[in-house]
Steps between C-alpha positions, in 0.01 A plus 500: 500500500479157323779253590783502262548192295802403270558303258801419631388226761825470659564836545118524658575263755806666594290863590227291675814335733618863537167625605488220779844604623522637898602889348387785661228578218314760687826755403392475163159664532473854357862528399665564178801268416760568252667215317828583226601205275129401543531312156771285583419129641507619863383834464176363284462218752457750768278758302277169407492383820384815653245588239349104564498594896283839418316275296364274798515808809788387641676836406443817367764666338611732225732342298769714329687376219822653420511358107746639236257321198120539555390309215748187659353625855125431336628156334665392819175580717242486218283225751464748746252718498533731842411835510753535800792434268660838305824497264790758561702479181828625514840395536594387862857728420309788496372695808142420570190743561149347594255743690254205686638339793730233547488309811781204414722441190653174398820566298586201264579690140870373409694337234440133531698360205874352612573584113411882506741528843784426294419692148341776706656551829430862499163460436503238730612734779385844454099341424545308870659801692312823329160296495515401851609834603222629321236260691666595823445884449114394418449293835669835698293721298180279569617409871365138430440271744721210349760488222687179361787416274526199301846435533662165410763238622750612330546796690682231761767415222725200570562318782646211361440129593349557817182327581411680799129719502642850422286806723403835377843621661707252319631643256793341146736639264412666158755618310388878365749437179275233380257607215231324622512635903310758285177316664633406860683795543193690403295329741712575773491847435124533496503333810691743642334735319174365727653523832665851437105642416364248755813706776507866375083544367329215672400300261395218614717249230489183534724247270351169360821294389326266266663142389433343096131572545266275203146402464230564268505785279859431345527562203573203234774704383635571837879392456559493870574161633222365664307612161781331250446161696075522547568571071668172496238274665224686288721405184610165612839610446796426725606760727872619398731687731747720433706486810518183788223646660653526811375832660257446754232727643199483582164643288102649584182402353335869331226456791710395808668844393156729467451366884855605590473848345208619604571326844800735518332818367233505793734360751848510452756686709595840359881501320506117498571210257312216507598169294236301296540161370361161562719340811429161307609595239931472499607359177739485221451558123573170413261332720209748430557437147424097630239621669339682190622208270317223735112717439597385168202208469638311167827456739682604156613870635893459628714780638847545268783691619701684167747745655572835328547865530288624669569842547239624222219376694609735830432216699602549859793373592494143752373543849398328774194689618316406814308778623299460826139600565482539886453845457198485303338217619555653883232756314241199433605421169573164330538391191194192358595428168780215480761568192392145315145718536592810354661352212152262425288801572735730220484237271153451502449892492744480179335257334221693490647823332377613166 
């Protein structure tokens, strides 16, 4: 098969660094891999990153793609052309029946939009818990040989101003009477979800949780708000907050993640969460907004702080959020792409969207 190429140079460069990562690439040689969300930034990272790696030898596997729009599935991967990549369409809610083999699944379909966790918390909820569910029935079913869940920081909650790394067993508050724990409370519960199949059927679950993750492939009209501030360089407009800015976490470049994932899906321990971020990466808000603002090459891009309700946006509430990677990186992992990186490398990739 002819190396893949895409237009997307950034995004290129980022599957060739993948490919020359120390994985164990020989378990993904004759096996059939099942990715959900596979059109959202981390799921299509993943699927393209794959499909480039069968493209050069260095793999050979079957990629599944659990997709609830085909024509957006063909849009989304329309530079691929891999005849080991097949479309399940259906929704990830509903049970799911697939006669070929399945030898690992990825799990990353989920509501990603802080706005839809407060207007639809049901939806929120019930799509997280009955669609994971449903995944974890199909790895029994298919005994397959690795299973992970894209879960997400927020399933710690709040710790409050403490600096300190935070471990898989650390664990904050969330308050369940809070419209928006629709998302962190859901996360939690497919991560128990996980161990209980991972305990009682022996699936063998493991649980990514995933910082901000950003790179190329956002969209322009992403209104996350790593996007929102890469939009404001582009425009050469200044970079307004809506709050101080003073939660502080840390964040993951889209290939840094790919690494971790499929790190964890051929090695990870059995019923066990792993954390993924970028240990360089600690910061505030306000000062990644300065960050951001200072790519700005005209100098004229300032950040302004205009305080208001926020509560419409579903943004989460403050935090201090220092998650350590010990775990992980006691696998062989480590993050490569700096955060002043990622956000030159998504702009670029932005500025280059139709």
């Amino acid at each position: 098969m002819q190396e893949l190429n895409f237009s997307d140079k950034i995004m290129l460069e980022d599957f060739k660094n993948i490919a020359k990562s120390p994985l164990p690439w020989d378990k993904l040689r004759g096996v059939s891999l099942l990715v959900t969300g596979a059109t959202g930034l981390i799921g299509s990272t993943l699927v393209k990153a794959l499909a480039y790696c069968n493209s050069i030898g260095l793999t050979d596997v079957k990629i599944l793609c659990l997709v609830r729009n085909r024509e957006k599935a063909l849009k989304v991967f329309e530079e691929i052309k891999d005849a080991n990549i097949e479309f399940i369409v259906q929704d990830i809610s509903e049970p799911v029946s697939y006669d070929g083999k399945i030898d690992y699944i990825v799990h990353g379909a989920s509501q990603t939009s802080s706005k839809m966790f407060v207007t639809s918390p049901v939806e929120t909820i019930m799509t997280a818990v009955n669609g994971t569910k449903n995944m974890l029935e199909l790895a029994a079913a298919k005994k397959v040989k690795g299973f992970v869940y894209l879960s997400s920081m927020e399933a710690y909650g709040v710790f409050g101003g403490d600096e300190a790394p935070k471990k898989e067993t650390d664990m904050g508050y969330i308050n369940p009477l809070d419209v928006r724990s629709s998302y962190p409370e859901s996360k939690r519960m497919c991560e128990s979800l996980c161990k209980a199949y991972q305990s009682e059927m022996g699936v063998p679950a493991r649980i990514a949780r995933l910082v901000q993750t950003f790179g190329p492939g956002v969209s322009k009209s992403d209104n996350r708000v790593f996007a929102q501030f890469a939009r404001s360089v582009i425009n050469g407009e200044d970079i307004i907050l809506h709050t101080k800015g003073e939660t502080k976490r840390k964040y993951l470049y889209t290939s840094d993640a790919v690494t971790g994932i499929l790190l964890l899906l051929l090695n990870g321990a059995d019923g066990e969460a792993y954390n993924i971020a970028n240990p360089d990466s600690f910061i505030s808000i306000y000062d990644m907004a300065c960050l951001v603002a200072s790519l700005d090459k005209t100098g004229k891009v300032k950040v302004r702080i205009e305080i208001e309700d926020i509560s419409k946006y579903g943004y989460a509430p403050t935090l201090i959020m220092n998650l350590s990677t010990e775990k992980i990186e006691a696998l062989g992992w480590k993050a490569n792409v700096s955060l002043k990186d990622a956000f030159i490398r998504m702009i670029e990739s932005m500025k280059n969207q139709d």
